[in-house]
C-alpha positions, 0 to 999 in steps of 0.5 A: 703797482697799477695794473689794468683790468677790463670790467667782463661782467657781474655776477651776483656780488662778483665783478669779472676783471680781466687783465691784458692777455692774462687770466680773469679774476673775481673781485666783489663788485661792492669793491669797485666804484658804484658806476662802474659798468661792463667794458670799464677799464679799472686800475688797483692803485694803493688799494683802491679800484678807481675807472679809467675814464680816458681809456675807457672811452677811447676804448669804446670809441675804437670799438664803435668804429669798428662796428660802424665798419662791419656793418655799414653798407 
């Protein structure tokens, strides 16, 4: 099964992975890829986590736009 989850954040060894509308989880961060980062999406695929490169960048780019319209003045 390939469920999305969205990097919150580390904390020490634990890396906080919340899933669409549901609850977090904690997973040790030494499971996850070495460059992954807050606000990466992630997907367990046969035991594996591995970065959604596309959906985590377009991701960002909707939220830099959204910043951009908040703020801009």
């Amino acid at each position: 099964m390939d469920r999305a989850f969205s990097i919150d954040r580390f904390e020490g060894a634990l890396a906080v992975l919340v899933p669409d509308g549901g609850m977090p989880v904690h997973v040790l961060a030494e499971k996850l890829p070495p460059d992954a980062r807050e606000g990466d999406r992630v997907s367990l695929v046969d035991r594996r986590w591995t970065i959604q490169r596309a959906e985590t960048d377009g991701l960002r780019a909707e939220l830099f736009e959204l910043q951009e319209c908040l703020f801009d003045e």
